[in-house]
Structure formats: structure tokens, C-alpha cells
ZAMARGU-4260 file (C-alpha; in steps of 0.2 Angstrom, whole numbers, plus 5000, padded with zeros to 4 digits):
<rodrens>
0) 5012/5391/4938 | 4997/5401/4936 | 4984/5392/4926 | 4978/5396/4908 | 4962/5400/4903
5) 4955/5390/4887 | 4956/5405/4873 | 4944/5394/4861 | 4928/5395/4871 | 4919/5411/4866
10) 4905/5420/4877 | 4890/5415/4869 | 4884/5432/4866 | 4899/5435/4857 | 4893/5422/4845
15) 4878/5426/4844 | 4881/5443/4840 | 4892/5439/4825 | 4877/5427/4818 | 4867/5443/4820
20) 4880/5455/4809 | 4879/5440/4794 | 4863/5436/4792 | 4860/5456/4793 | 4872/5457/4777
25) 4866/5441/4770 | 4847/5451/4770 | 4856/5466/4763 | 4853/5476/4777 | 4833/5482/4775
30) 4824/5480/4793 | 4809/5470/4785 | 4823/5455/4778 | 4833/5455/4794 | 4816/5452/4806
35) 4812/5440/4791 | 4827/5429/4793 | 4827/5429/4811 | 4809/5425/4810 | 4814/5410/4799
40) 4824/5402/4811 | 4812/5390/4817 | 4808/5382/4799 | 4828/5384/4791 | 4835/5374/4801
45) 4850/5370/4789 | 4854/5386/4787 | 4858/5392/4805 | 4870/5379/4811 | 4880/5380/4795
50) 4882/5399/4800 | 4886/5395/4816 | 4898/5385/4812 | 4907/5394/4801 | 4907/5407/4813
55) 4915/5394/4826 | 4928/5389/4815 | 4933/5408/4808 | 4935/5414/4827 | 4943/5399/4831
60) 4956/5396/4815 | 4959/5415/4818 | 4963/5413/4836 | 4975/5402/4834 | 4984/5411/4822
65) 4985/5424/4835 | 4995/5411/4845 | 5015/5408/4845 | 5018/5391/4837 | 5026/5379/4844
70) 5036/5364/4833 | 5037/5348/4842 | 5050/5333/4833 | 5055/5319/4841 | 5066/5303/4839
75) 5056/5287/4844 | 5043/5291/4829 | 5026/5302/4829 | 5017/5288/4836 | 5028/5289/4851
80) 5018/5289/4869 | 5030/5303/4875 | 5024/5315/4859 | 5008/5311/4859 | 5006/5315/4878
85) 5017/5329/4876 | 5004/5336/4861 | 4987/5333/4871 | 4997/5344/4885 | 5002/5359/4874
90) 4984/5359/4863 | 4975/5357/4882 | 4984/5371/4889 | 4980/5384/4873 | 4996/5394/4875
95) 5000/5391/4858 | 4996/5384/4842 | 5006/5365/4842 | 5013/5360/4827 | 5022/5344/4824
100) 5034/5337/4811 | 5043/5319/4818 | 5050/5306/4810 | 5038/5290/4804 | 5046/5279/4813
105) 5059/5277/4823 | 5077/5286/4820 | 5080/5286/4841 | 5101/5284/4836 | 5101/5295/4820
110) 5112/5309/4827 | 5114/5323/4817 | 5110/5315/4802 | 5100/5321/4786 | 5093/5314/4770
115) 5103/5317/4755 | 5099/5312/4736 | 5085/5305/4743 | 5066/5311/4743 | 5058/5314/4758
120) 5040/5312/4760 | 5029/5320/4772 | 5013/5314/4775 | 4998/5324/4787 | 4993/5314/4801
125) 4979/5314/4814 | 4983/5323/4831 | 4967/5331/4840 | 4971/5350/4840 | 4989/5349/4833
130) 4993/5352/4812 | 5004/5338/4810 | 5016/5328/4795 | 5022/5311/4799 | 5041/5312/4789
135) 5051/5300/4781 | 5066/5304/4787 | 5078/5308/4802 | 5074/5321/4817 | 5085/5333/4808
140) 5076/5333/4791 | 5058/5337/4801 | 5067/5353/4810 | 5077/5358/4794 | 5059/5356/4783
145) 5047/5363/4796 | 5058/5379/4798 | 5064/5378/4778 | 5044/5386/4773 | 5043/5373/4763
150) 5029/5363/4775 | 5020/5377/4787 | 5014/5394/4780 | 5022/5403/4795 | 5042/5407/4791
155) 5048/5404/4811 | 5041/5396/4826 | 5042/5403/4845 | 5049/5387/4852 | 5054/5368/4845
160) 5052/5355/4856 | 5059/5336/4854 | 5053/5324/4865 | 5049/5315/4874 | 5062/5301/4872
165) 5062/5285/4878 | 5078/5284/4887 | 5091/5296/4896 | 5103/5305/4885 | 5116/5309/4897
170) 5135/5314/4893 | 5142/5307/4876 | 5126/5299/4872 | 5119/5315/4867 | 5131/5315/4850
175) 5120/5299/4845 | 5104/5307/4850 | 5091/5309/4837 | 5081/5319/4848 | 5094/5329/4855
180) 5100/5332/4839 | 5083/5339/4833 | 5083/5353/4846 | 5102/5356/4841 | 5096/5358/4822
185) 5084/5372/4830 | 5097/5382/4840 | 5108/5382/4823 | 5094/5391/4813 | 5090/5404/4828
190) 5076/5395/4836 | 5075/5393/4855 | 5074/5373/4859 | 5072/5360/4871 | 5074/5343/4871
195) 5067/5331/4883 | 5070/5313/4889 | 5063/5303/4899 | 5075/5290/4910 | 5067/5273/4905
200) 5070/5256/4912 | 5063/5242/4904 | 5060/5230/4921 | 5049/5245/4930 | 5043/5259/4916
205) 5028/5259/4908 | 5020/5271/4895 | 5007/5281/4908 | 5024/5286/4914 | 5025/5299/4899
210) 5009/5306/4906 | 5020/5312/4924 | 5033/5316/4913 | 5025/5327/4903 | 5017/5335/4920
215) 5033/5338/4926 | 5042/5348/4912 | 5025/5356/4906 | 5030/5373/4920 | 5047/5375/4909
220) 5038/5375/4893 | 5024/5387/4898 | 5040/5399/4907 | 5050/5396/4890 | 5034/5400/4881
225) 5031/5415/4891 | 5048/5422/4893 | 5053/5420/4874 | 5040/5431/4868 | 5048/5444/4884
230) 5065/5443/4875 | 5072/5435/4893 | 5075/5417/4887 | 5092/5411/4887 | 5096/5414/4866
235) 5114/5406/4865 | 5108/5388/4868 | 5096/5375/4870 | 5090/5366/4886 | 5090/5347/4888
240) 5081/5341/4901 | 5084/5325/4908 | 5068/5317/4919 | 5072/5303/4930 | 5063/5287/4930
245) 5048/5290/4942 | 5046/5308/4937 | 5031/5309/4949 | 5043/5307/4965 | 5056/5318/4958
250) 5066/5329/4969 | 5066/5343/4960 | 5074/5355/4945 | 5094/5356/4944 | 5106/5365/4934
255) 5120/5351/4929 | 5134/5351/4915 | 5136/5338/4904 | 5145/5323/4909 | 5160/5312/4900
260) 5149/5296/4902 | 5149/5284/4889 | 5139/5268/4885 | 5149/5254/4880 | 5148/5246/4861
265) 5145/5226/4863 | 5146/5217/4846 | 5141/5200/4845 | 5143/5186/4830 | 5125/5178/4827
270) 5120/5166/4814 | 5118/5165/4796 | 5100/5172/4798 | 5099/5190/4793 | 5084/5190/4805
275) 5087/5182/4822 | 5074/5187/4834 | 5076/5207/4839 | 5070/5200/4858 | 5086/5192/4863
280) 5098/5208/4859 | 5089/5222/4864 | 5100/5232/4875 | 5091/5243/4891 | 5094/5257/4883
285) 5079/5256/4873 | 5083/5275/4865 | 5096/5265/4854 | 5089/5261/4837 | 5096/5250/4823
290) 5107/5252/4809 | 5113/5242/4795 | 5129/5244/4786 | 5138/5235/4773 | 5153/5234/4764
295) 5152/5240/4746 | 5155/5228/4732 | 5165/5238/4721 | 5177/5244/4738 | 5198/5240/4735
300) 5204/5226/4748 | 5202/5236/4762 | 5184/5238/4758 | 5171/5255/4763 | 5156/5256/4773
305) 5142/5262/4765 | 5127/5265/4779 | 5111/5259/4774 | 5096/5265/4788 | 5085/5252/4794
310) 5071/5250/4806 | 5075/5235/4813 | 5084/5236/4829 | 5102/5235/4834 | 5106/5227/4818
315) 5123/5227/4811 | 5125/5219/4797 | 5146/5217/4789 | 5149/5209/4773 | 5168/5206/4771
320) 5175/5208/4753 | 5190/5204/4744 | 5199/5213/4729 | 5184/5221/4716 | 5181/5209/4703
325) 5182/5193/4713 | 5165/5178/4712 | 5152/5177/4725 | 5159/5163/4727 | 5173/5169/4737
330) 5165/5182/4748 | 5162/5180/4764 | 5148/5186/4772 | 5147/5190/4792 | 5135/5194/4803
335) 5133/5206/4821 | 5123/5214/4832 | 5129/5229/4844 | 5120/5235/4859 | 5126/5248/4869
340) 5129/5243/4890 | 5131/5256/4902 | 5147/5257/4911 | 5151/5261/4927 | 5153/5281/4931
345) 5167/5285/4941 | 5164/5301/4943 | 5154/5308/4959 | 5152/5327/4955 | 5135/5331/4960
350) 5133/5345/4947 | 5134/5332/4931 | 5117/5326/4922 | 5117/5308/4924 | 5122/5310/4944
355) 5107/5321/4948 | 5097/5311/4935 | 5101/5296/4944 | 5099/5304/4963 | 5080/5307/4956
360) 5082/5324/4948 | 5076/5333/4936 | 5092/5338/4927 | 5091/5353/4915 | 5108/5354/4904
365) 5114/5370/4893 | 5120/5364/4876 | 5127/5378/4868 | 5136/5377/4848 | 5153/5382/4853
370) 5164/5382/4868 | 5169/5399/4868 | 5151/5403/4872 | 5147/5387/4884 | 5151/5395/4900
375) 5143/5411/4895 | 5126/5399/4890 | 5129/5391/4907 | 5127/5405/4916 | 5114/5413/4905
380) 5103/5397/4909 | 5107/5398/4928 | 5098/5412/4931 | 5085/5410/4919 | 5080/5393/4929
385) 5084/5399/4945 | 5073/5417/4942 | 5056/5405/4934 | 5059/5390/4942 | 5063/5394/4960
390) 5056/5411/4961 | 5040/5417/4960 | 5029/5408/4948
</rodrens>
């Protein structure tokens, strides 16, 4: 990819010049009170730098308004190594002006959920060179918020961007996806999205591997970000982009289709203690979070499920009750936990995400809104990838 210059460094007479034009106006424009000020340099010393830096800032603020805006979510949390990374990248780069609005903590299995009845809050949080909110809510509330007007003073950005997760999100696991469903949320209100994973193992990843990862997918962000704003981008769907676990020894972009592959649900009795120790049951897929459910008090015989969000993971907590009305003292109360194991794939077609994940590479997935429309987003995504990342960059 050709490289990008920094836009926030001005030429030093440029600056200069502008310091010039204000202290001119600030002397009210007679000769004798410019060559006065100017002349006063040397002993107003608090005066001159303040100046400057106002002047800094303007040009700066002011530039980056000049900038497409980018949105970045995700579904591990804000303090995520993978968004984190990803952010320093963007701001480093300067090609636009990076924005983020992610989940507090971690809503990695939240699926398309949102917040009803309930407050949100959104909290700014500290990331060098990026406006950011910290939200109290799933992946899907920070998209909806973000693009609602409510948050940012801009009405639309050019691209969202939700990643990078912490585990593959191959096949069916996409419909529990937090961050899959965040870049999903984007393509229903008109916005051009990607979303991007990471395929982690817990026995050999490590968080400097977000750094590769973030290396590898930074060309299609900067060819989206540039072929957006052409109006060449494919419009009726959103990328997911899949990158194997040593992203640094890939082999390479490829166009796949989404797979039928499922994990497997695994529930498993454990003790009285509604805490047992989180290390024992953690599953390999470390993208699946925790929730808690449990039985409503006031349900018939056969009981409902009322889901409560938790942040303690791969929780499942049942509470079995009898007919309304009935003591606690004849309630009996149960307790699980549910991880998700992978299963064996049968299928050998090449062309499917977690195949070409899994033969180490990077696997770039149309998801379109409809299936009237997928094979038509396939296609239109083919020769987009094909034209930017096989052509000539």
C-alpha cells in the first residue's frame, strides 16, 4: 500500500505565518504596534507559546474534522489488546479521524442483543489520538448510540470497524458474535463495516499477537477507507475478516463463504457455590462470554427464563421452580456451567472461512442482510478484494 503522510505536522513557516496575522490583529493593525509586539517576544514569554498553541490546536482540531471518521466497537470490552492496537494503528496512520464507542466490559457472546428499559451510560475514556466512550451496554447499543447523533456531533461515519476479537467467529458462531453483530448493526443503518477476529488459541497466543494482526488487516482498512469515499465499495454487505493464529506467517487474502460449523454446547452440574473458580471451565474459545439466567419466581409450573447479563464467565445459573405460590422451602435450586467445544468439520471445501482460516488464511467473508441479495454481495466483494488486494496497490 502506498504510505501516508502524517497530515498533523504543519511546515513551520506555515505556523509561523499564522502567529504573524494574530498578533498583527491583536495590535490592531498600526505598523509601530506590530513591530512592538514582535519586539516583545523576548520579555512576554507567556504570551507567545499560548498563541502558538492555540494555533496548533485550531489547525490541528480543524484538520481532523476535515477527515472521514471512522467508528470502531468491539465485543471483548474497550480495554481490549486487539482495539487498543487497532486504534494506535488508525490515529498513526492519519487517514482519518478514529472514534470509538465499545462496550465496558466484556459482551464477547451478546449477539444481536440491545438494552431495553434500562439506562445506558456512556462514559469518555482515555485513547491517545482517538474521541472515545467506554458504554454500559452490548456491542449493538454502541453502534446504534454512536450513529443515533445522540453521542458524536457528526450524523454518519465513513466506516465502522469491530474488532479485534479474541477468537475466530467462523460459520454458526457468527449468530452469537458480539462483535460480528456490531458490524451487522452498521450495514442495517447504511454504513459500510467490517468486523474482524483474530483466531486465538490459549496454549500459544499471546497479546503482541494483536499487533501482527492489526498489520495484516491495516491494507484493507486503508483500501476500504479509500475506496468508500470513490463510491467502489461493496454497499450491500459487511466484511468479516477472519485472521489465523500466527497472522505474521499467513498465506494470504481469500475470498470464503460462510460455513455450517457449529461449536458444541457442554453443560455441566457444579456445586452449591454460586462461584466456583472461573479457571477450571473456561472453554478454548475464549470469544465466549458468560451469562446468567434464571427462572422467574412468579412463572406457572413449566417455569420462564428470564436472562440476566453477567460478567462472570460461562456462568449459567438455573433455579428450578414449582407452581407460583409455593415456600422457599420447597424450591430447588440447581447449578451449571456451559462451554462451548469445537467439533469436528466434515466438510473439506476449500472455499469455507474456517478451512482457509485453519490452512493459515486470511479469510475475508461477505455477510449480507438477506439471501436474495447474498450471491449478488458475494460477487460484489469478489471483485472488490480481487481488484485492491491482488491488483495494483
Amino acid at each position: 500500500m502506498t504510505s501516508v503522510k502524517n497530515n498533523n505536522m504543519f511546515p513551520p513557516g506555515l505556523v509561523s505565518n499564522l502567529q504573524q496575522v494574530l498578533l498583527s490583529r491583536k495590535g490592531g493593525g498600526g505598523e509601530e504596534e506590530k513591530e512592538s509586539d514582535l519586539s516583545n517576544d523576548d520579555n512576554d514569554q507567556s504570551t507567545e507559546p499560548s498563541t502558538s498553541a492555540c494555533v496548533e490546536n485550531t489547525e490541528e482540531e480543524d484538520n481532523n474534522n476535515s477527515k472521514p471518521v471512522v467508528l470502531i466497537t468491539n465485543g471483548d470490552g474497550i480495554d481490549s489488546p486487539g482495539l487498543l492496537f487497532l486504534v494506535e494503528a488508525l490515529v498513526r496512520e492519519g487517514l482519518c479521524s478514529v472514534h470509538v464507542c465499545a462496550p465496558q466490559s466484556d459482551k464477547s457472546v451478546s449477539s444481536h442483543s440491545v438494552t431495553l428499559q434500562e439506562t445506558v451510560a456512556a462514559t469518555s475514556a482515555e485513547i491517545n489520538g482517538a474521541i472515545a466512550y467506554e458504554i454500559s451496554g452490548t456491542p449493538v447499543d454502541c453502534v446504534s448510540l454512536a450513529l443515533s447523533g445522540a453521542l458524536f456531533s457528526w450524523s454518519k461515519p465513513l466506516l465502522v470497524i469491530s474488532g479485534i476479537n479474541r477468537g475466530s467467529n467462523c460459520g454458526y458462531q457468527m449468530f452469537y458474535s458480539g462483535v460480528v453483530a456490531g458490524a451487522i448493526e452498521a450495514l442495517i443503518c447504511g454504513v459500510p463495516s467490517l468486523s474482524i477476529s483474530l483466531n486465538w488459541k490459549k496454549e500459544e497466543s499471546q497479546d503482541s499477537d494483536f499487533m501482527d494482526a492489526v498489520a495484516v488487516c491495516l491494507p484493507v482498512i486503508n483500501a476500504a477507507i479509500r475506496d468508500i469515499e470513490k463510491g467502489v465499495f461493496p454497499q450491500s454487505c459487511s466484511l468479516n475478516i477472519e485472521i489465523p493464529t500466527s497472522p505474521s506467517t499467513n498465506k494470504g487474502f481469500k475470498l470464503t463463504r460462510r460455513s455450517m460449523r457449529r461449536s458444541s454446547p457442554s453443560w455441566q452440574a457444579v456445586s452449591a457455590n454460586r462461584h466456583p473458580s472461573a479457571g477450571h471451565f473456561m472453554s478454548n474459545q475464549q470469544s465466549l462470554g458468560l451469562q446468567l439466567a434464571q427462572l422467574s419466581r412468579d412463572a406457572s409450573a413449566a417455569g420462564a427464563a428470564r436472562r440476566l447479563t453477567t460478567q462472570r464467565k460461562n456462568m449459567v445459573e438455573i433455579e428450578s421452580v414449582g407452581a407460583a405460590g409455593k415456600s422457599d422451602s420447597n424450591r430447588v435450586k440447581k447449578y451449571f456451567r456451559m462451554e462451548f467445544l469445537d467439533k469436528e468439520q466434515e466438510d473439506t471445501d476449500e472455499d469455507l472461512d474456517f478451512r482457509a482460516l485453519e490452512n493459515g488464511f486470511v479469510a475475508i467473508t461477505p455477510l449480507s442482510l438477506s439471501r436474495h441479495i447474498e450471491e449478488d454481495a458475494y460477487l460484489a466483494a469478489s471483485d472488490w478484494i480481487s481488484s485492491t488486494l491482488h491488483g495494483d496497490q
